[in-house]
N, C-alpha and C positions, 0 to 999 in steps of 0.2 A: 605368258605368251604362247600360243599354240603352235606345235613344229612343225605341220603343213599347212602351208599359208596358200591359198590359191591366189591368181594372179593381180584380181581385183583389189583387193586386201592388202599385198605389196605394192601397186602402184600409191594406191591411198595413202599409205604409212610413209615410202619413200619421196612421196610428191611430186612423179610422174607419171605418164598414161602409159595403159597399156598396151603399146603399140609403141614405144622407148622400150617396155621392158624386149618386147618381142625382139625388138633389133637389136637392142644388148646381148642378147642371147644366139642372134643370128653373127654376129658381127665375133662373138666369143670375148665378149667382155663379161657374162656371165654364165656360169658352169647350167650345162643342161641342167634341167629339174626334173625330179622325179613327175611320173605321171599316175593319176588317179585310175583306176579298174575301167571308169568313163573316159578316159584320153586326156582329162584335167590336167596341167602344169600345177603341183605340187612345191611350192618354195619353202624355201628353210628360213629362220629368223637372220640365220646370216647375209640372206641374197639383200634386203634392207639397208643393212650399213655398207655392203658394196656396190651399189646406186646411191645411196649419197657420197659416199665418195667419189663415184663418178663423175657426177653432179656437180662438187667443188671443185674436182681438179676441173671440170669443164669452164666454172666459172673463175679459172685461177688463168687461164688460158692455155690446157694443155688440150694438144688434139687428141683425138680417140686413139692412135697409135704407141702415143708417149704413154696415154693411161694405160694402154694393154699393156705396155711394157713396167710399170710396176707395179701393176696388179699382179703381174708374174715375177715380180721378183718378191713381192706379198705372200705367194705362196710358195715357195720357195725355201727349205730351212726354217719353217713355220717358227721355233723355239728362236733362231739367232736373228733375223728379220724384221721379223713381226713388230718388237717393241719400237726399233727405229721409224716404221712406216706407220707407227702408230702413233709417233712422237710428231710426222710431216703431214701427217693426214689433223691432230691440234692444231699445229702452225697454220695450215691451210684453212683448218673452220675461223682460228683467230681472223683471218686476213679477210677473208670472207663476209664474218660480222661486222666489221671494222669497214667494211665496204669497199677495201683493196684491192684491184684488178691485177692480174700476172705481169702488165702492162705499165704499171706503176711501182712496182720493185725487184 
């Protein structure tokens, strides 16, 4: 996978439009991106799996406030953290596939 992904390329892979990503970024659900020599927004492989997660917590029913708030506890203690939100971020793709709304458990 290539480590600067312009922004095209990440909507496509994450399966949203570029104009989600834009307000993701506006809103600080996602970390600035580097920019190219031409003003290009420059994304890392990681801004991908942090829009789909977005994306499921969306679809689990959390509002964009509750998501900024553990996307920042996400980053956070990266080493002692991480494993648990990565443990609740399975649980939520399980529930998701399963066709389980936030709504319903």
């Amino acid at each position: 996978m290539d480590t600067e992904l312009r922004i095209g390329e990440v909507a496509k892979r994450a399966g949203v439009t570029i104009d989600t990503l834009r307000y993701y970024e506006k809103v600080k659900l996602l970390p600035t991106p580097t920019r190219s020599s031409g003003g290009f927004r420059l994304f890392a492989p990681e801004h991908i799996e942090r829009v789909r997660f977005i994306k499921q917590a969306q679809e689990l029913g959390f509002s964009l406030g509750e998501i900024r708030g553990l996307l920042a506890i996400f980053s956070v203690g990266r080493g002692i953290i991480v494993p648990q939100v990565r443990q609740v971020h399975r649980f939520a793709e399980g529930l998701v596939e399963r066709g389980i709304t936030g709504a319903e458990w």
